[in-house]
Biopython code that builds the backbone (N, CA, C, O; Angstrom):
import numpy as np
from Bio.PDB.StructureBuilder import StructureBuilder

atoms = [
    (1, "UNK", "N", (17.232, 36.691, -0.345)),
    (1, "UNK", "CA", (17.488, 35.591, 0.568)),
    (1, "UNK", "C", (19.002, 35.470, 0.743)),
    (1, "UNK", "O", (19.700, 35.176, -0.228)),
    (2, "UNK", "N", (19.524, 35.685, 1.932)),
    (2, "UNK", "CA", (20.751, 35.433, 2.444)),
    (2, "UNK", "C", (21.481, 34.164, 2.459)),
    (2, "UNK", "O", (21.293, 33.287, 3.301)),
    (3, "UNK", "N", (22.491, 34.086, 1.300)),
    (3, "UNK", "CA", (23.258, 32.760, 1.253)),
    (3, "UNK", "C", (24.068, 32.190, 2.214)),
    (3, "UNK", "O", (25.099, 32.713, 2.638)),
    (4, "UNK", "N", (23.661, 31.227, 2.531)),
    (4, "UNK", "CA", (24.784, 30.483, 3.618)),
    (4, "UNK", "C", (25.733, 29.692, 3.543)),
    (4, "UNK", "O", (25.346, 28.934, 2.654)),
    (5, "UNK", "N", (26.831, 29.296, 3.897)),
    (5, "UNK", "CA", (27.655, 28.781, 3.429)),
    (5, "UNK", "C", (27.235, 27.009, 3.474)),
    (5, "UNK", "O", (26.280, 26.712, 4.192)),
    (6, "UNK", "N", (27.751, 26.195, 2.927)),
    (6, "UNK", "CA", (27.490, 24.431, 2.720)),
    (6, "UNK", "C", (27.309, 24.129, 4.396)),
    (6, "UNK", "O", (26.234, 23.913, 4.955)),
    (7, "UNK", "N", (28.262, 24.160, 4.854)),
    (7, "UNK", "CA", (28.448, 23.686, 6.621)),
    (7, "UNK", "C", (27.346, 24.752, 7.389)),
    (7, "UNK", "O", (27.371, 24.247, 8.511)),
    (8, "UNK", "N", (26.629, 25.620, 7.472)),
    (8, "UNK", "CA", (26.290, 25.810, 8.003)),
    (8, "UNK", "C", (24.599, 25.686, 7.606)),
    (8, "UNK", "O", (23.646, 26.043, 8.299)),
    (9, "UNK", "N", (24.589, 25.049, 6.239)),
    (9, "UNK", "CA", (23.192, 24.710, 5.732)),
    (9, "UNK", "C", (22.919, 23.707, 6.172)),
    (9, "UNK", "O", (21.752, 23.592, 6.547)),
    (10, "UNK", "N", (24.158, 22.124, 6.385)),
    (10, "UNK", "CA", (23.891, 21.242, 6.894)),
    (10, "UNK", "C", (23.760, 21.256, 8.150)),
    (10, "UNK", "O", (23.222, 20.246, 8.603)),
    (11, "UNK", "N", (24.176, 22.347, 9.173)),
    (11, "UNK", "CA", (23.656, 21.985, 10.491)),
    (11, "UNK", "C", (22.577, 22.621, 10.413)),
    (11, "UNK", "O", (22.045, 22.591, 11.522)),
    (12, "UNK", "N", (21.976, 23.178, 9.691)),
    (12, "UNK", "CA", (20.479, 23.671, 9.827)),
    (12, "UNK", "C", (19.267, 22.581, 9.266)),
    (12, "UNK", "O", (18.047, 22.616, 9.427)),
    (13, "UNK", "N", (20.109, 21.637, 8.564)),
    (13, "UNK", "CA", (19.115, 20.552, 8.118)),
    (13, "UNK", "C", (19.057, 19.641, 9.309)),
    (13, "UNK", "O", (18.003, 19.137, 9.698)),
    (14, "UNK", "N", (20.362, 19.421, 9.944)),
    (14, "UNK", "CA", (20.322, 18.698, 10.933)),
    (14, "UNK", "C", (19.263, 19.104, 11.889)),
    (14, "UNK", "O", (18.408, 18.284, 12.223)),
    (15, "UNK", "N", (19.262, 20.223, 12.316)),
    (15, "UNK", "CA", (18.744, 20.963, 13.399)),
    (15, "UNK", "C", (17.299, 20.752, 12.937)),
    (15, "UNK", "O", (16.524, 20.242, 13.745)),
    (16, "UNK", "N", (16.799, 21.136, 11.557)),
    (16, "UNK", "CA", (14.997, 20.766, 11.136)),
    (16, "UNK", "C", (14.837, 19.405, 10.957)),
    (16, "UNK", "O", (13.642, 19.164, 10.786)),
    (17, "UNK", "N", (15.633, 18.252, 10.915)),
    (17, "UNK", "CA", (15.662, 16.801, 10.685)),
    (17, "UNK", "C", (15.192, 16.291, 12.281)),
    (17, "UNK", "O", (14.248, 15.560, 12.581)),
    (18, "UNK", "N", (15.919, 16.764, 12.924)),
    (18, "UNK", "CA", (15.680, 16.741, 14.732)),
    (18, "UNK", "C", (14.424, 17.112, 14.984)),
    (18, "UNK", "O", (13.982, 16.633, 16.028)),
    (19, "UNK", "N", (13.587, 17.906, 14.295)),
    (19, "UNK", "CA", (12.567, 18.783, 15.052)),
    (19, "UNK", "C", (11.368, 17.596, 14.242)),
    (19, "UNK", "O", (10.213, 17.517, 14.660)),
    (20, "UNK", "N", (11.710, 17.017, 13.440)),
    (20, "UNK", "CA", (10.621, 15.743, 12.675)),
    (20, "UNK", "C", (9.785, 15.109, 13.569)),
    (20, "UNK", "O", (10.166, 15.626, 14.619)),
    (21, "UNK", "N", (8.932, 14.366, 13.862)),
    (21, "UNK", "CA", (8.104, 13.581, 14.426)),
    (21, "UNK", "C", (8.293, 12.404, 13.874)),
    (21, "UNK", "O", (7.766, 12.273, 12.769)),
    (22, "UNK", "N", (8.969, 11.361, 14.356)),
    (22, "UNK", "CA", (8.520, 10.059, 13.040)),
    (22, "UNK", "C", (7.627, 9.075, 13.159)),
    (22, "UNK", "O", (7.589, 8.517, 14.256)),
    (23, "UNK", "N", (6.773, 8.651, 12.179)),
    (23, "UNK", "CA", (5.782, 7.316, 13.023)),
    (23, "UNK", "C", (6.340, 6.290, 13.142)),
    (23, "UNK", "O", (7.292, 5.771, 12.560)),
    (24, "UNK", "N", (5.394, 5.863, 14.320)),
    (24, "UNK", "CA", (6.182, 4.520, 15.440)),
    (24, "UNK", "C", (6.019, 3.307, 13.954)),
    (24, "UNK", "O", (5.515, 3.456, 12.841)),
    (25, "UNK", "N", (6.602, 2.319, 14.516)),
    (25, "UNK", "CA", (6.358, 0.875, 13.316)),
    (25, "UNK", "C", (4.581, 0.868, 13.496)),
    (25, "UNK", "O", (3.778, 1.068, 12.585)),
    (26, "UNK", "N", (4.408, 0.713, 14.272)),
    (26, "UNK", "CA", (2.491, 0.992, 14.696)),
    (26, "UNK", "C", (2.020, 1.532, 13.474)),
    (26, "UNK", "O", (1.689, 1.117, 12.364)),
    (27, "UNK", "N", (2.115, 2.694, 14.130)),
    (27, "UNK", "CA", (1.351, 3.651, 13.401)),
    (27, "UNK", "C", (1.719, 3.613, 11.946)),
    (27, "UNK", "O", (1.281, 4.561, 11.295)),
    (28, "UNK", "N", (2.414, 2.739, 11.310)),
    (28, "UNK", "CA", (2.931, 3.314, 9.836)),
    (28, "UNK", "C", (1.830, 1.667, 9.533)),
    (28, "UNK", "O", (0.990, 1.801, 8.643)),
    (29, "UNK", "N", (1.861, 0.728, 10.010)),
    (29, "UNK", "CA", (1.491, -0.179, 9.686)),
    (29, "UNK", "C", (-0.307, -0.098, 9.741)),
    (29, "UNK", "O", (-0.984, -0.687, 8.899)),
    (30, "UNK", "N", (-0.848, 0.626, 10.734)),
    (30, "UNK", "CA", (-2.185, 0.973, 11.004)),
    (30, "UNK", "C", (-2.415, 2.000, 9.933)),
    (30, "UNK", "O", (-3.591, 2.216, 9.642)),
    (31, "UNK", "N", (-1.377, 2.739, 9.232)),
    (31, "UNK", "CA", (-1.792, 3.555, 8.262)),
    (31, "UNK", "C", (-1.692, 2.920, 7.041)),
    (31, "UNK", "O", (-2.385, 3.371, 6.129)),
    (32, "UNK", "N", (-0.910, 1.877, 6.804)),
    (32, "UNK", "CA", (-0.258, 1.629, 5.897)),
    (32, "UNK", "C", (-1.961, 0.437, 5.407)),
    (32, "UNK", "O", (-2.429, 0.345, 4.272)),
    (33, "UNK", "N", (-2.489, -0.260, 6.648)),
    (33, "UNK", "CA", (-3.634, -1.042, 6.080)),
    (33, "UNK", "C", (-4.530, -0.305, 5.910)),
    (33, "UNK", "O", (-5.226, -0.612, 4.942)),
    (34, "UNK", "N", (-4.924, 0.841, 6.613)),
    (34, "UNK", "CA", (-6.401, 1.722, 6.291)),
    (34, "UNK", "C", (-6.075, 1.973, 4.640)),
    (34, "UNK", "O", (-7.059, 1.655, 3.973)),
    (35, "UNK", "N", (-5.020, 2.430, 3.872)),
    (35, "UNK", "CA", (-5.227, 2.704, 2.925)),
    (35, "UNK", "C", (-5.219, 1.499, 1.775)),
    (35, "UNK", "O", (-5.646, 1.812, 0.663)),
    (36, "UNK", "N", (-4.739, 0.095, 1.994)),
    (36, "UNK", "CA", (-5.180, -0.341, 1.113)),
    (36, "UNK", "C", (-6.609, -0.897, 1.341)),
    (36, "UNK", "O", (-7.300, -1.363, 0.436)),
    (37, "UNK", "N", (-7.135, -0.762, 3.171)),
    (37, "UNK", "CA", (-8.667, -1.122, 3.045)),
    (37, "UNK", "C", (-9.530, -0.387, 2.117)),
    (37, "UNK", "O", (-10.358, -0.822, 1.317)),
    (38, "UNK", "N", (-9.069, 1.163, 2.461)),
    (38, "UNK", "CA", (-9.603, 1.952, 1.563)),
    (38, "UNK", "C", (-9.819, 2.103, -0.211)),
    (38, "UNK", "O", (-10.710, 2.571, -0.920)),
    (39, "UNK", "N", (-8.528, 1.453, -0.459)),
    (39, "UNK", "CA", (-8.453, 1.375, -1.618)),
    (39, "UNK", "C", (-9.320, 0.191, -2.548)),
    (39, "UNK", "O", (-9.681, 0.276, -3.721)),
    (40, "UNK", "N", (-9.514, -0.967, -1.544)),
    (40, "UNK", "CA", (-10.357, -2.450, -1.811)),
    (40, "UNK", "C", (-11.309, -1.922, -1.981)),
    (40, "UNK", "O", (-11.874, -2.239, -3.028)),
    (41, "UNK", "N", (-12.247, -0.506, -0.805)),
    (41, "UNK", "CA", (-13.391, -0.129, -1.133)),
    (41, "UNK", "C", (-13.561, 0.801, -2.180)),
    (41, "UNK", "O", (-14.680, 0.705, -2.685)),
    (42, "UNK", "N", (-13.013, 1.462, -2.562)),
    (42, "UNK", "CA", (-13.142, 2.121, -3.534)),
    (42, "UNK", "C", (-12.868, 1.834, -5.002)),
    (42, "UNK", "O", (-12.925, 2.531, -6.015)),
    (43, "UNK", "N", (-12.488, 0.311, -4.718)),
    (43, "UNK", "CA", (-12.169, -0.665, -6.116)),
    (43, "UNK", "C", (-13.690, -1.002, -6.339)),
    (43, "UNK", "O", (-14.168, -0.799, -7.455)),
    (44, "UNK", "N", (-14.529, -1.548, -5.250)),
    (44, "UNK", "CA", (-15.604, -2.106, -5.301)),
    (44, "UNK", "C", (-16.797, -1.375, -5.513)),
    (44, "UNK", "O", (-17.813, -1.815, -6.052)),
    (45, "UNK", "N", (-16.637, -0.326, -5.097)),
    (45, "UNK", "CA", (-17.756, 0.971, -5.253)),
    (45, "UNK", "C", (-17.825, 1.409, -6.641)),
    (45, "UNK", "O", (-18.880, 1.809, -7.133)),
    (46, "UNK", "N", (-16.396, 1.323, -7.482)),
    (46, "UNK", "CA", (-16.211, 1.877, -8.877)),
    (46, "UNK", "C", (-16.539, 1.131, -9.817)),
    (46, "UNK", "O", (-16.803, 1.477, -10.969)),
    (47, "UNK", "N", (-16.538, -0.841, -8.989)),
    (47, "UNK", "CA", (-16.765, -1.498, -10.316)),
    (47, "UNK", "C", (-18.589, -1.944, -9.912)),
    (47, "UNK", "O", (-19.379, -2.518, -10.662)),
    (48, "UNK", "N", (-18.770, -1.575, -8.869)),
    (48, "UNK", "CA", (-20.390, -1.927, -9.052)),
    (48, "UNK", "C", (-21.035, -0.455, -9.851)),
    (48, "UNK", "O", (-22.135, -0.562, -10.393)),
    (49, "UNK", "N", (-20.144, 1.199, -9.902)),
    (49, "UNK", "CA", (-20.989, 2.007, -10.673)),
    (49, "UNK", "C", (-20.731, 1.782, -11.794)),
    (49, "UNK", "O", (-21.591, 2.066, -12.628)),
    (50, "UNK", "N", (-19.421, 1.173, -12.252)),
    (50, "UNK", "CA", (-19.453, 0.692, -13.588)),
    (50, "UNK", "C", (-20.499, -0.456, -14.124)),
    (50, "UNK", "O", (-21.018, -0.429, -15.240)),
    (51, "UNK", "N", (-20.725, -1.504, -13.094)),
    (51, "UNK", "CA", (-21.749, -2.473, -13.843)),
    (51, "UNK", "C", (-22.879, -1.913, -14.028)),
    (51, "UNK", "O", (-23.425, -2.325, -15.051)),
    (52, "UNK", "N", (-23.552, -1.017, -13.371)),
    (52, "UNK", "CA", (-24.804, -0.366, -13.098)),
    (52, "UNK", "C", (-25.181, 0.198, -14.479)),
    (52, "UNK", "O", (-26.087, -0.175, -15.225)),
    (53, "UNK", "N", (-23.935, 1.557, -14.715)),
    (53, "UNK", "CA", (-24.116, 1.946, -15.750)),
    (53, "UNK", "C", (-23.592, 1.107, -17.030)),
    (53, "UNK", "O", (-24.214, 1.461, -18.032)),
    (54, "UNK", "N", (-22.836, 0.315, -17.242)),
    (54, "UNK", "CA", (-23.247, -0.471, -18.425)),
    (54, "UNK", "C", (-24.614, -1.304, -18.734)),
    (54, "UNK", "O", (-25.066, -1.597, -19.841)),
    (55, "UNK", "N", (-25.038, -1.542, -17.708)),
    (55, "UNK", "CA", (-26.197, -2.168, -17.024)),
    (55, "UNK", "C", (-27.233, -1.576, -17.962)),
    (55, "UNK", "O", (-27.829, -2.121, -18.892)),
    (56, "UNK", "N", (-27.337, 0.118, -17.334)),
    (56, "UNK", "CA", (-28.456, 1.079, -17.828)),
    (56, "UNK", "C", (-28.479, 1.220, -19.486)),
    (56, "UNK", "O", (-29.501, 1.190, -20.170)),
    (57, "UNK", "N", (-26.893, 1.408, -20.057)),
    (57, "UNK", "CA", (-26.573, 2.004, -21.006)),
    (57, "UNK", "C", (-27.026, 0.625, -21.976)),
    (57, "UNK", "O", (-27.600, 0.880, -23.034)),
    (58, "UNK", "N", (-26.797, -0.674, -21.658)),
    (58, "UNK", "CA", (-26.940, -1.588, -22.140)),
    (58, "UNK", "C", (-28.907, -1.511, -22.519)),
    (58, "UNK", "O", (-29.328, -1.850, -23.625)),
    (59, "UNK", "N", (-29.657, -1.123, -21.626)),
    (59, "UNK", "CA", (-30.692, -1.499, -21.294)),
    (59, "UNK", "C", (-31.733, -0.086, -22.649)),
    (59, "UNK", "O", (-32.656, -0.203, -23.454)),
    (60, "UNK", "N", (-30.884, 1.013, -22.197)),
    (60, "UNK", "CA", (-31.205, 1.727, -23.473)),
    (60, "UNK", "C", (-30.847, 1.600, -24.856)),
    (60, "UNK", "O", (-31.692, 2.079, -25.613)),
    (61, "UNK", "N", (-29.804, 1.078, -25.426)),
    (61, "UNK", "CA", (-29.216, 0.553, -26.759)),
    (61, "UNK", "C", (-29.608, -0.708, -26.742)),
    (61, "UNK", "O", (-29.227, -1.251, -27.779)),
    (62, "UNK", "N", (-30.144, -1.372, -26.108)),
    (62, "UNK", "CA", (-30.711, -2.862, -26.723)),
    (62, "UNK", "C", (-29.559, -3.428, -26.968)),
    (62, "UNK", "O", (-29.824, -4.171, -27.913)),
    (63, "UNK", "N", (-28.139, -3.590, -26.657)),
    (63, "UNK", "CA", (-27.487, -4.037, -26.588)),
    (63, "UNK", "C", (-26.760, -5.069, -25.313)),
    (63, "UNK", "O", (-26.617, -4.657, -24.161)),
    (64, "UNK", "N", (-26.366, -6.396, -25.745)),
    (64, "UNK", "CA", (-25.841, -7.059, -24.945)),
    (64, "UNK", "C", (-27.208, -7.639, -23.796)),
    (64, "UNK", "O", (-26.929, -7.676, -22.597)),
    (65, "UNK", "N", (-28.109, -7.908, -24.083)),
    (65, "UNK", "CA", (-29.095, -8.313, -22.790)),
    (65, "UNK", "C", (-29.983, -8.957, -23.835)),
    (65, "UNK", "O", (-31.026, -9.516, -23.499)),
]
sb = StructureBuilder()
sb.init_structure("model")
sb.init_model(0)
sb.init_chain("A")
sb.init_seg("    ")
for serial, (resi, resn, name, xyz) in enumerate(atoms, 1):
    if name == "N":
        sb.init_residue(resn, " ", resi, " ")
    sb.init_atom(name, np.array(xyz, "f"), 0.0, 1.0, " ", f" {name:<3s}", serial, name[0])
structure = sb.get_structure()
């Protein structure tokens, strides 16, 4: 790999920094709620398989019921 000198690495960062896409305030905010919706559901999905199976596990050990 061919070394380049400092100044001419930074105009090449410049030049791939330019070529970026960035998301609008929108779109960061529409992404930014899907994932903690997502995350609420997948809080809720984990603690109803957790009650289930303590539930079961409870129900075979005669414990706690």
């Amino acid at each position: 790999m061919a070394k380049t000198n400092p100044i001419q690495f930074l105009q090449q960062v410049r030049s791939e920094a330019a070529k970026v896409t960035w998301p609008t305030r929108r779109e960061t905010a529409i992404t930014t709620t899907m994932v903690f919706i997502m995350a609420a559901v997948a809080a809720v999905f984990f603690l109803l398989v957790d009650q289930i199976l303590a539930f079961g596990v409870g129900l075979l050990l005669g414990v706690g019921g």
